[in-house]
C-alpha positions, 0 to 999 in steps of 0.5 A: 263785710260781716254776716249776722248769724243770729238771724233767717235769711233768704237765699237764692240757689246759685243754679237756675234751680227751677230748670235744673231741679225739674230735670233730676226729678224728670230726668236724672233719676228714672225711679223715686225709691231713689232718693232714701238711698242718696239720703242715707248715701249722704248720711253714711258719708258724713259719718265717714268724714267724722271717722277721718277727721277724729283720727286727729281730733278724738275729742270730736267723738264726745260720749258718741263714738259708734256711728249710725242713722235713723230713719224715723216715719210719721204717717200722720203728719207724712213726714220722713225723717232720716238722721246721723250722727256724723261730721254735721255742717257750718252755716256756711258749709250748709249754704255752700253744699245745700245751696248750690247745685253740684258742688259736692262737699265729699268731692271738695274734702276729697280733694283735700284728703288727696292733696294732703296726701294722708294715705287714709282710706276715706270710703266716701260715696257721694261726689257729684252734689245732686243726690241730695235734690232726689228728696224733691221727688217725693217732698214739697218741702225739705228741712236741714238741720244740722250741728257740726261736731265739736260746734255748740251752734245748730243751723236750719236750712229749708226749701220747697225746691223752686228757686230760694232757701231759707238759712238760720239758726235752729235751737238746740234742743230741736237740733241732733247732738251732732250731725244732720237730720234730713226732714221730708214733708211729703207729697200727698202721692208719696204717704207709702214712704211712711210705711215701714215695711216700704221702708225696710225694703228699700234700705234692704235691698239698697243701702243695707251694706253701707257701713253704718248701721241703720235703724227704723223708727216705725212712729213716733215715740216707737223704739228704734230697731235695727234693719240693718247692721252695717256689715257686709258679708262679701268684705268678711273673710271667707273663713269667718263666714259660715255655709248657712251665711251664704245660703241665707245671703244666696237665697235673699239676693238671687230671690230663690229659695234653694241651696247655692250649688257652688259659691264664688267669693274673692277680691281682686286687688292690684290695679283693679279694686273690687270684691265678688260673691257670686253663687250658682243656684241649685235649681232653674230660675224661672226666666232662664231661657228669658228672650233678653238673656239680661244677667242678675249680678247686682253692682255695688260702689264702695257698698252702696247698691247702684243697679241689677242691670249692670253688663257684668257677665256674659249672657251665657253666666246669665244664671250666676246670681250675686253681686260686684262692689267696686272702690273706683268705678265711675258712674254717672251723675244719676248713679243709677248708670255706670259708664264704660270704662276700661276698669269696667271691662277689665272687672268683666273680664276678671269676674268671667274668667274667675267663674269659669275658672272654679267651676273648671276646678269644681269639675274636676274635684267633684264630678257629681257636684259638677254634673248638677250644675251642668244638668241644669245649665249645661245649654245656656253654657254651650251659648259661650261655645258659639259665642265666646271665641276667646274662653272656648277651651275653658268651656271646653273643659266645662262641657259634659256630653251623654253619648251611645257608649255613656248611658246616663253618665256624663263624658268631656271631650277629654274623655272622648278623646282618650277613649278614641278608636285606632284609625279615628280622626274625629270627635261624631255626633249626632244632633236632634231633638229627642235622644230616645230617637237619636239612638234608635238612628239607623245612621249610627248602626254603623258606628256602634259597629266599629265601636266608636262612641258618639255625642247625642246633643239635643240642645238647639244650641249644639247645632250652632256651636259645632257648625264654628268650632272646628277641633278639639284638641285637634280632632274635628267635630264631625257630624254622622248625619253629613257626608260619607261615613269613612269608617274603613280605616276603623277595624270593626268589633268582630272581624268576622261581622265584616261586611261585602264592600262590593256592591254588585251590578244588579244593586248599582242597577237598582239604586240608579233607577231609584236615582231616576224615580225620585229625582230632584228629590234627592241630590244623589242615591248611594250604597251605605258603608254606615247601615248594617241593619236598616235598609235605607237612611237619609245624610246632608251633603258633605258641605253645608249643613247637617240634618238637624241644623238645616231643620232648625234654619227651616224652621226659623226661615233662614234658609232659602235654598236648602241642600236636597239630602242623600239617600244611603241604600244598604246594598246588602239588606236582604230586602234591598237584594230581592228588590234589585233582582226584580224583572222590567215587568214590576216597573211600576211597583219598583217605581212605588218601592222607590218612593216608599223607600225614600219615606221609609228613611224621611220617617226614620230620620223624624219627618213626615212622608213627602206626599202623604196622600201618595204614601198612602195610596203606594201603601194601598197598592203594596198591601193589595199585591200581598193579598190572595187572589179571589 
């Protein structure tokens, strides 16, 4: 049986089409901007299959050789019009690949170029048959009109997308010289996709890197003009590419419009295909601290952009702006999901360690480069501390740290480490809120005594990551507001400053009355070894929480039975000394001093007095018994 080509037959799909085309507009495609990057998608492909075959058959070329797609809008007859000059279709090719739903004319020529082995590198993008349907989410009806290379034949396929098309010969003067024109009659809610500006967005920020140039027809009888040159600055050479390339790129992807503080591009090759250009900004982006902590590297397939919501990096790179672009990820049908996949996480893991690798690198050439970045993203980093078990000592490397012996300067705990006393054991800190406060701590006075230094963190974080990170290099991360001080084996900084250790009955009498006094309000009252100044000081026990962690699990209502803290008493304070030798007859001023001790330390320690109507009325008494007598 013969077909008549000369004449317009009507076809039915060979799919239950009104099912099937109802859920790619409804279901498969979540967002209508889609169906311009499936289009020029399918465009770029044909120019691609047209590049293949005349590596055999030049000749194919003609007087055409360079390839490209136009898109062409008239507003006034809401109609959008995207052409290439590529391989074009048959008859039977355009009733074969528009005709049936999901049977991919890429995935068949594919499998062709496969099964014959060539070796060639066909960069083909479309392989599932259904991107091309996405036009019925904006159009009522479609038009195809195609002329295969090398034919002198054109067909015209047409179809409102409910359940039949139409096939036949066009004339060749309404035909392209070669290749396809896709012509969109659009819905009255669709007029915008004439607008060029709507126009040049979406090919910018969606398709401006296939390897075709694309150019813009704004109306008709208006020149075309270029909107994207079918170059993509991540597959250059990084010595081909200039500073101000990668600012303008930076600041066109990531939406800023800083200087990149550092820039990543490289491409992976072995098992795993793909290239990275990935940037650190220059300043905070706005939604940094953003409760989702979603990630901004934009994923690309063989240069056609899929999503800015792929799960590329941890949520502690969240900051890290660029892109990924992959020659064998697989996707979904929609192409808006990449599915998982061990080459997914193995392109995850890649990207993760090489970023966290040359910012190691930049640290460690450039400390002042460095420390801009850390100052701007050290906390969301230290998330990779508490969270990231298995990049911990590359963090570690990262990690900058102000402390009471570093001013402004920023120390690693490779510094802190080389820097450590005779006698130390382990790396202190203090954590809290406010650094001004943290220094002025009685809890350090101790410690700046012996010389030792001490981490000031003041990121909330801190108080997570340093509760599950038990060493560097094998020095334990100890907190100076927790537990015993444990200095005696740390000689001090003048010998001659040492201090009485022993603590005389009068004083041990003293400090256990205030023990009785205040009760369940502490869990115990002991003489400080860390005090030399201050007279008292509030620590946590030696197990659980320090002081600013039980804060913080207060404060969000995690912690149902917290620890009662310890009062350190300076034994050898000359207030502590002159109190401890008053008689039973002050029994109740003592008992008053008890309470205002405790407050004095909660006060220093950065919280309020315990019972503020009592405060005050201890103080009324205080002030009256320093008053002269009538």
């Amino acid at each position: 049986m013969t077909t008549d080509t000369t004449a317009t037959e009507t076809r039915t799909f060979e799919a239950d089409v009104s099912r099937l085309l109802h859920m790619m507009v409804h279901s498969v495609y979540s967002d209508r901007d889609i169906f311009l990057r499936e289009l020029i998608s399918n465009a770029a492909d044909a120019c691609e299959k047209l590049r293949f075959e005349a590596i055999g058959r030049p000749e194919l070329l003609g007087d055409d050789p360079k390839p490209r797609i136009t898109i062409a809008a008239d507003p006034d007859k809401k109609q959008l019009v995207v052409e290439d000059n590529g391989i074009g279709m048959s008859r039977d090719e355009m009733a074969e690949a528009l005709g049936t739903i999901a049977r991919s004319g890429t995935r068949a020529f594919m499998e062709r170029i496969e099964s014959g082995k060539t070796g060639e590198d066909a960069q083909l993008i479309g392989q599932f048959g259904v991107g091309f349907y996405s036009a019925f989410m904006v159009a009522d009806k479609v038009d195809v009109i195609s002329r295969q290379a090398g034919s002198e034949e054109a067909w015209r396929w047409s179809s409102d997308g409910k359940g039949s098309f139409e096939i036949g010969p066009a004339a060749l003067d309404e035909a392209p010289q070669r290749g396809t024109r896709v012509v969109l009659h659009l819905m009255e809610d669709a007029a915008s996709y004439t607008e060029s500006y709507q126009l040049e967005r979406l090919v910018k920020s969606q398709s401006g890197h296939v390897p075709v140039p694309i150019s813009l027809v704004e109306k008709p009888a208006a020149e075309a003009r270029d909107i994207a040159d079918g170059t993509a600055l991540w597959v250059k050479p990084k010595s081909e590419i200039k500073p101000e390339e990668y600012t303008d790129f930076y600041r066109g992807i990531a939406g800023q419009y800083d200087e990149p503080a550092a820039t990543i591009h490289f491409r992976a090759e072995g098992r795993q295909e793909y290239s990275v250009l990935a940037f650190v900004p220059g300043s905070r982006p706005f939604d940094l601290f953003d409760q989702d902590r979603k990630g901004h590297m934009k994923l690309y397939v063989r240069r056609v952009f899929i999503t800015d919501d792929a799960d590329l990096l941890p949520r502690y790179l969240r900051f890290v702006r660029g892109l990924v672009d992959s020659a064998d990820l697989p996707l979904n049908v929609s192409r808006e999901m990449i599915q998982e996949s061990p080459l997914l996480a193995a392109i995850r893991k890649g990207i993760t360690n090489r970023i966290l690798g040359d910012l190691v690198k930049l640290a460690e050439n450039d400390a002042q480069a460095y420390a801009k970045i850390w100052e701007n993203f050290g906390v969301v980093l230290k998330e990779g501390l508490y969270e990231d078990y298995e990049r911990r000592e590359q963090l570690f490397k990262l990690a900058r740290f102000r402390s009471t012996t570093s001013g402004e300067e920023l120390h690693s705990l490779a510094d802190y480490v080389s820097a450590m006393k005779e006698g130390q054991k382990a790396i202190f800190y203090m954590a809290g809120d406010d650094r001004g406060r943290l220094e002025a701590s009685p809890q350090l006075e101790g410690f700046r005594a012996h010389g030792l230094e001490v981490l000031l963190l003041t990121d909330p974080v801190d108080s997570f990551w340093t509760t599950i990170t038990p060493e560097f290099e094998g020095k334990p991360f100890r907190s100076v507001t927790q537990g015993a001080a444990d200095l005696s084996d740390i000689p001090l900084l003048d010998d001659a400053a040492k201090p009485d250790t022993e603590t005389s009955s009068e004083i041990a009498t003293f400090l256990a009355f205030v023990k009785t006094v205040l009760g369940d309000a502490v869990s115990d009252v002991k003489p400080s070894d860390r005090l030399m100044e201050s007279a008292v000081c509030l620590v946590a026990p030696e197990h659980g929480p320090d002081r600013q962690f039980e804060r913080l699990l207060n404060a969000a209502g995690r912690l149902d039975n917290a620890a009662k803290p310890i009062l350190e008493i300076n034994p050898r304070h000359e207030r502590i000394v002159a109190l401890a030798k008053l008689g039973k007859g002050e029994q109740a001023f003592k008992e008053d001093v008890a309470h205002l001790l405790y407050d004095e330390a909660r006060v220093l320690d950065g919280d309020k007095p315990a019972d503020a109507k009592a405060f005050s009325g201890r103080i009324a008494r205080l002030i009256a018994r320093g008053m002269p007598g009538d």
